[in-house]
Every structure is written in C-alpha cells, then in structure tokens.
SERO-4910 file (N, C-alpha, C, O; in steps of 0.05 Angstrom, whole numbers):
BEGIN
 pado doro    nc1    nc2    nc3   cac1   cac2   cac3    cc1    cc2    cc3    oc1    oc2    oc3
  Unk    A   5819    915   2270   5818    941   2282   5825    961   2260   5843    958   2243
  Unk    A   5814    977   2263   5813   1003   2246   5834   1029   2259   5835   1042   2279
  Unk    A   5848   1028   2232   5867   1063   2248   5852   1085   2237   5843   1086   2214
  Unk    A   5850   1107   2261   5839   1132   2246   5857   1148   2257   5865   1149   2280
  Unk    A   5867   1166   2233   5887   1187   2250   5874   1203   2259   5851   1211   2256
  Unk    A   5899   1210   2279   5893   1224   2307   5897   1254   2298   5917   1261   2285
  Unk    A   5882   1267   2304   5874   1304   2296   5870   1314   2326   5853   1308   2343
  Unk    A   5892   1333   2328   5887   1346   2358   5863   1359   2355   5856   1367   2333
  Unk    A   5849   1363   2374   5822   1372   2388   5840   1402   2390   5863   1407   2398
  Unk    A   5812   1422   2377   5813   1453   2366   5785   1471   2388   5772   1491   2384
  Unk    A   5784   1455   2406   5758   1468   2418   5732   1473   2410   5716   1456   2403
  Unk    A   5729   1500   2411   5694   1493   2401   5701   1508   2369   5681   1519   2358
  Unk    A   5721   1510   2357   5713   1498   2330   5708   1475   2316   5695   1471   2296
  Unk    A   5723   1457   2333   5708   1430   2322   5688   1414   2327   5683   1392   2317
  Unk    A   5673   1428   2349   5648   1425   2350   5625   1441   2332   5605   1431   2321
  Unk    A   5635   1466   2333   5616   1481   2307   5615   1467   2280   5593   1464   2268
  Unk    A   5642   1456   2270   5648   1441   2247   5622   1417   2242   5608   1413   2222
  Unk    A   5623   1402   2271   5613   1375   2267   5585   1376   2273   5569   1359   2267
  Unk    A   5580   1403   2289   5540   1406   2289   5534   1411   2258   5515   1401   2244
  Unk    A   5555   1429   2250   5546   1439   2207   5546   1410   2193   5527   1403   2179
  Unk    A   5566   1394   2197   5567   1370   2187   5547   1354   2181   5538   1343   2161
  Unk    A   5539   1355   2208   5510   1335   2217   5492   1344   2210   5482   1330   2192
  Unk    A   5477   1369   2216   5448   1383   2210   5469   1402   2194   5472   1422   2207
  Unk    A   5478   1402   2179   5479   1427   2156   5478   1453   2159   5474   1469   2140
  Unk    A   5483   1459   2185   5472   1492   2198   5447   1496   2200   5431   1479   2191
  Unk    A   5438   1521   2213   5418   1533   2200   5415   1548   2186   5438   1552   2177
  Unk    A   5401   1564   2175   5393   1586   2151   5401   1606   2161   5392   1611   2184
  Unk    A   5414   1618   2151   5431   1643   2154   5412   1660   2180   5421   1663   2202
  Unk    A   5381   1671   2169   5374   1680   2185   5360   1677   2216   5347   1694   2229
  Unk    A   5368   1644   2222   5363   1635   2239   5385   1634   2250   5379   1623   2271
  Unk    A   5407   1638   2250   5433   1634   2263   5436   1660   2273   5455   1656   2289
  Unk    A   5429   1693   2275   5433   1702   2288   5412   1712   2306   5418   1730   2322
  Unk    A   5378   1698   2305   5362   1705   2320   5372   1682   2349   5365   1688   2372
  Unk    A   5386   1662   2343   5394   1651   2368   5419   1653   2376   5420   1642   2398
  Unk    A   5436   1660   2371   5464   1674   2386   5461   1694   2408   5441   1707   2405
  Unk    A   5472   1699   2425   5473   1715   2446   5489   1734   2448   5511   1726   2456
  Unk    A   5489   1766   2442   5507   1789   2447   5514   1796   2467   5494   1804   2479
  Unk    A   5537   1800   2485   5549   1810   2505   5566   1828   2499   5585   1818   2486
  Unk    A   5568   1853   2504   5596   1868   2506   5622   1854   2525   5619   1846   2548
  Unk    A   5643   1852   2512   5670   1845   2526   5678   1868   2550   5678   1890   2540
  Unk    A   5682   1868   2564   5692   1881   2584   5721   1886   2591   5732   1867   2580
  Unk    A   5740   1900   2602   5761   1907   2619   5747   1926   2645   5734   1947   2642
  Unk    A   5751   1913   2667   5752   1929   2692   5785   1937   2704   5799   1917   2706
  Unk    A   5797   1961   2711   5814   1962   2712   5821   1984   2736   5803   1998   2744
  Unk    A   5848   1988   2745   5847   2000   2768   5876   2025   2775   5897   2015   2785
  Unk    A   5876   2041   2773   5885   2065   2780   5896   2068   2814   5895   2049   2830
  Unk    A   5904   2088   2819   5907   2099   2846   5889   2123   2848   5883   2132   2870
  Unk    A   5882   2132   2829   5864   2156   2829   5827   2147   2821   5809   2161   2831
  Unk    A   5821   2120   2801   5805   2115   2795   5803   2092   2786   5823   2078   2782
  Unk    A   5772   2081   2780   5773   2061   2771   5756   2051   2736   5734   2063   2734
  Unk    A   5760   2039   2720   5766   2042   2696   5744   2021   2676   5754   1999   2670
  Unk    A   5725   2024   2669   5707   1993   2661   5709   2009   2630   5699   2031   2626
  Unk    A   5728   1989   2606   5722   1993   2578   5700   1972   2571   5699   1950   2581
  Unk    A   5687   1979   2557   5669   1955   2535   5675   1963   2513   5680   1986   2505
  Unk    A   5673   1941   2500   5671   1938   2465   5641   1941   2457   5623   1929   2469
  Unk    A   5635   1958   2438   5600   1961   2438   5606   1970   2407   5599   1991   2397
  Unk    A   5619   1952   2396   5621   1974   2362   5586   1971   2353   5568   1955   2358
  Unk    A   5587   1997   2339   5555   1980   2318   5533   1999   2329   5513   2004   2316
  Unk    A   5538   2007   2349   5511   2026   2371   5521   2049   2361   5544   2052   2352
  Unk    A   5497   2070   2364   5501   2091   2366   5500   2100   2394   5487   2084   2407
  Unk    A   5510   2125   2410   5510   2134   2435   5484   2138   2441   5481   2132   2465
  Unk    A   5459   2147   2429   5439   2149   2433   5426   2116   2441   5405   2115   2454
  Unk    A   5438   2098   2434   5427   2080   2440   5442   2066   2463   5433   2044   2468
  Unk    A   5460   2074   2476   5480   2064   2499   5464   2080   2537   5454   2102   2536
  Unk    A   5464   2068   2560   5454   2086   2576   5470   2072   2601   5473   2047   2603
  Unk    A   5478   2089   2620   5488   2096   2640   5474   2098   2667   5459   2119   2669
  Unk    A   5474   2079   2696   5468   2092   2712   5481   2082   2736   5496   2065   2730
  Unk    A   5481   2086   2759   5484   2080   2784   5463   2082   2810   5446   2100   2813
  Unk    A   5468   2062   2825   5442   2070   2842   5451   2044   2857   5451   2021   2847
  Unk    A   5459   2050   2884   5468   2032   2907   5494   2030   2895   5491   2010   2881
  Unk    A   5510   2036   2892   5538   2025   2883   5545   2010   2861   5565   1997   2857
  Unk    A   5518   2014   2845   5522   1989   2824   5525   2004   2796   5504   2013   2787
  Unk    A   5546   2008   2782   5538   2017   2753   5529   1995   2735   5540   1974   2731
  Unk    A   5508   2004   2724   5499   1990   2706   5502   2001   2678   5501   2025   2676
  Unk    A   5507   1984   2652   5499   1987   2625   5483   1980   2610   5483   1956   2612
  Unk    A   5474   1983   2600   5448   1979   2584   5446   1998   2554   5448   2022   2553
  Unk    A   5441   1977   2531   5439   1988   2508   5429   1964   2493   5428   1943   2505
  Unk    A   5420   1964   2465   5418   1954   2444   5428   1964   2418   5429   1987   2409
  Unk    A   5436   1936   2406   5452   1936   2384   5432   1928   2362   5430   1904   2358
  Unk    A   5420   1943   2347   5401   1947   2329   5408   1926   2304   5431   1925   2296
  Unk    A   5386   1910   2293   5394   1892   2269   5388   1905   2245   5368   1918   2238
  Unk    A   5415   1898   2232   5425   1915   2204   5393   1910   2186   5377   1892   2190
  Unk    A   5391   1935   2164   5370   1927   2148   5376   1901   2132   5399   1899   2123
  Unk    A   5360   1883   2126   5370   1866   2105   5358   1874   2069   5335   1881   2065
  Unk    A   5370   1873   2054   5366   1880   2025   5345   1859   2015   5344   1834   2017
  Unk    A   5333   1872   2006   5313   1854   1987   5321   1847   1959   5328   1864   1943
  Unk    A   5319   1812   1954   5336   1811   1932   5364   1797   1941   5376   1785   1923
  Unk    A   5375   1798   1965   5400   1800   1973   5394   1768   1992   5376   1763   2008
  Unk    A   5417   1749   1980   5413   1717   1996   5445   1716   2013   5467   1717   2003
  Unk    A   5439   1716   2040   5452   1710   2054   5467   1677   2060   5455   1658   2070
  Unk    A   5493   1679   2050   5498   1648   2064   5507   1648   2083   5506   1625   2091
  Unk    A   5520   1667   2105   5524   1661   2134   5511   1685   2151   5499   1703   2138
  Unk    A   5511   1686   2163   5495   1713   2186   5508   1705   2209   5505   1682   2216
  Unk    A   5525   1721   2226   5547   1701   2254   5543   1734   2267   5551   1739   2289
  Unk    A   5529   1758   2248   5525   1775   2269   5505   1775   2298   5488   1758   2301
  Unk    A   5508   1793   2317   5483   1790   2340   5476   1818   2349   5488   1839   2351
  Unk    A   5450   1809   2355   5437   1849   2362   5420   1827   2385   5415   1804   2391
  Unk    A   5418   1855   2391   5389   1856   2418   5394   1869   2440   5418   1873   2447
  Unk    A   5378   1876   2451   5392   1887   2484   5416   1873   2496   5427   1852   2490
  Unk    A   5420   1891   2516   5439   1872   2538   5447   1893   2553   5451   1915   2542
  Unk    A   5450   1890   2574   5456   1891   2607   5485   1880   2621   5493   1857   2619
  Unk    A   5496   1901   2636   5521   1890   2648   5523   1907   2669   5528   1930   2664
  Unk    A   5520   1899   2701   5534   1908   2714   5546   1907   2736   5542   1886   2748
  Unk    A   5566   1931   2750   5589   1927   2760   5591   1933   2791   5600   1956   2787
  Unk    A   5591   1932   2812   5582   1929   2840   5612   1945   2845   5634   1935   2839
  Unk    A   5608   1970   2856   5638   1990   2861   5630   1988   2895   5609   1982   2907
  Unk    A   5660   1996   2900   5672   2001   2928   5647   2024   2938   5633   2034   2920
  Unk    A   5643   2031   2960   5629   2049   2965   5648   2084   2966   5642   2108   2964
  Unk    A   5667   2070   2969   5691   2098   2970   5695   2117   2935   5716   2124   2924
  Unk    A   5663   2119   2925   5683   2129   2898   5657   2153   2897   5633   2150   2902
  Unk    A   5672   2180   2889   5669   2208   2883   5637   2196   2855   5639   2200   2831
  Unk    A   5615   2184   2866   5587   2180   2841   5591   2208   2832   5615   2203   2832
  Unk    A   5589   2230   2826   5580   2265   2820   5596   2257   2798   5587   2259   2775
  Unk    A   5622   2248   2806   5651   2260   2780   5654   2237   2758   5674   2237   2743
  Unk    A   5625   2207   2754   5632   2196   2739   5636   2203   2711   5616   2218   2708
  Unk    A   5645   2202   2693   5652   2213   2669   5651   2187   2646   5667   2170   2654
  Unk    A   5641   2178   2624   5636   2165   2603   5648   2181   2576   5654   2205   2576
  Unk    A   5651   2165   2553   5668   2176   2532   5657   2148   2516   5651   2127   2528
  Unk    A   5656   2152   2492   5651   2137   2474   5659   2143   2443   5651   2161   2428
  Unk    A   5679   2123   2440   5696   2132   2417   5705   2105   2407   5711   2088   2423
  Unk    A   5709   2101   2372   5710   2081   2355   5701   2055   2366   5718   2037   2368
  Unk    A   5677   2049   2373   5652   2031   2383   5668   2021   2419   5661   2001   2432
  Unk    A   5684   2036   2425   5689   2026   2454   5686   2053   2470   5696   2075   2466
  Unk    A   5664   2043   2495   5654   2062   2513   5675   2057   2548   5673   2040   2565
  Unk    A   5691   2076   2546   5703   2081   2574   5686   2094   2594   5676   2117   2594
  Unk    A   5686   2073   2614   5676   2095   2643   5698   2097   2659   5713   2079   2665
  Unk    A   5700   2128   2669   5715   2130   2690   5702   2137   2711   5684   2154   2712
  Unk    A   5714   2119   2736   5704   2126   2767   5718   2129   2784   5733   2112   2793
  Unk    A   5717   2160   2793   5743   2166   2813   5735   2161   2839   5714   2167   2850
  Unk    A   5759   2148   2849   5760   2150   2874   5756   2162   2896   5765   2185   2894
  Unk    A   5744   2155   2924   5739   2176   2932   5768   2189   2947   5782   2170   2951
  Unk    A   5779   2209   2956   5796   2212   2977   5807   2194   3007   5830   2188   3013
  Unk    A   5789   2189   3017   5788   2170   3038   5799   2139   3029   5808   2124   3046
  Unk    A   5796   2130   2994   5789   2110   2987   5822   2109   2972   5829   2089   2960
  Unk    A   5837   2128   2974   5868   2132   2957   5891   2132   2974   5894   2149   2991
  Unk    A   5911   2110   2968   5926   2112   2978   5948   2139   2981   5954   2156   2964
  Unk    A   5957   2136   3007   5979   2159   3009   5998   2148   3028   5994   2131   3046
  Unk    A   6021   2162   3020   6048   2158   3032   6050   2172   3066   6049   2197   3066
  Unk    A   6051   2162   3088   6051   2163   3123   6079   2179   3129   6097   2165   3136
  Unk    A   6082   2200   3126   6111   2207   3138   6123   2197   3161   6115   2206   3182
  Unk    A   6143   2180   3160   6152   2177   3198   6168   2192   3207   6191   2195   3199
  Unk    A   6157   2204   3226   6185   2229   3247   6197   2215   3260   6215   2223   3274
***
C-alpha cells in the first residue's frame, strides 16, 4: 500500500488546478469567450425604501439600462471587450464581457415615478421608495 499525503480540499481551486494540469488550459483567448459575466448584487431594505447595488465596474453609463414594467425592475447592459494590442501575447485572459440581464420582482406597494439610479466608481445603486401604505408606522393607544 501506498501513502499519499493528505492535502485538505480548497474547492474549486483545486479543481481549476487539476483541469490546467490535465489539458494545459486553454489559450488565453479562449478562456474568456467561455466564462460567464454576471453583476454581483445586494438587495437591501429600509423603512422608507428599498435598495438593489450591483457591481458593474468596466461599463460606461451609456451602456447600462433601466426599466420596470409589472413590478419587475430589470437591468440590462454590456460589458464591452477590451481592445487587444497587436503584437501583444497574452498568457492568461480570466476577464468577461457580454451582455447580461438581472431582474428583481418588487412588492407592488412602491412609489415606480420616484425610482432614482446613481452610478458611481463601477457600482450602480437603485433606489425604490416605498409606497406610503407600504411603511411602517407607530398606532397610538388611547
């Protein structure tokens, strides 16, 4: 019998490790036509409103868009792929572009007119206020 030491399990880095191992990776510029971009999200929640950050570094606002329609905000943008230099040999590429889509199914109680967006150092805040009906308040008892 054979001893092999025992190496705690690192998740899917040591699976990335042992696909490079085996097939050698792929070529730089095939590794980010198959990766998948998602913005990270926070949904979050107020007494006055409600709060969805994404991470979207890399876009410009012109390329970011906004809408609602049935209660649903949706996002939608693309993350444009960098020029590559001619002359210039890439050994890793782990960046990702392409469209992408996210969206978020609200309470029906929220003020749609007063949504408000902001987009600043590649993270886009939406705010959605609540509606009146939809906010808590304190019941006086006589």
């Amino acid at each position: 019998m054979t001893l092999v030491k025992y190496t705690p399990y690192r998740g899917i880095a040591d699976l990335s490790e042992t696909v490079d191992r085996l097939f050698g990776g792929l070529p730089a510029d095939q590794e980010a036509r198959i990766s998948v971009w998602t913005p990270l999200v926070e949904v979050s929640e107020t007494d006055a409103a409600y709060e969805v950050q994404a991470e979207i570094p890399g876009i410009e606002k012109k390329d970011i868009s906004l809408s609602l329609e049935n209660n649903v905000l949706t996002l939608k943008g693309e993350k444009k792929e960098a020029v590559r230099e001619n002359g210039r040999h890439y050994h890793r590429s782990e960046r990702s572009y392409g469209r992408f889509e996210r969206a978020f199914r609200l309470p029906h109680s929220v003020k749609a007119g007063e949504i408000t967006a902001k987009y600043e150092n590649g993270i886009l805040t939406v705010t959605v206020p609540k509606a009146d009906e939809a906010r808590p308040r304190e019941i006086p008892v006589h």
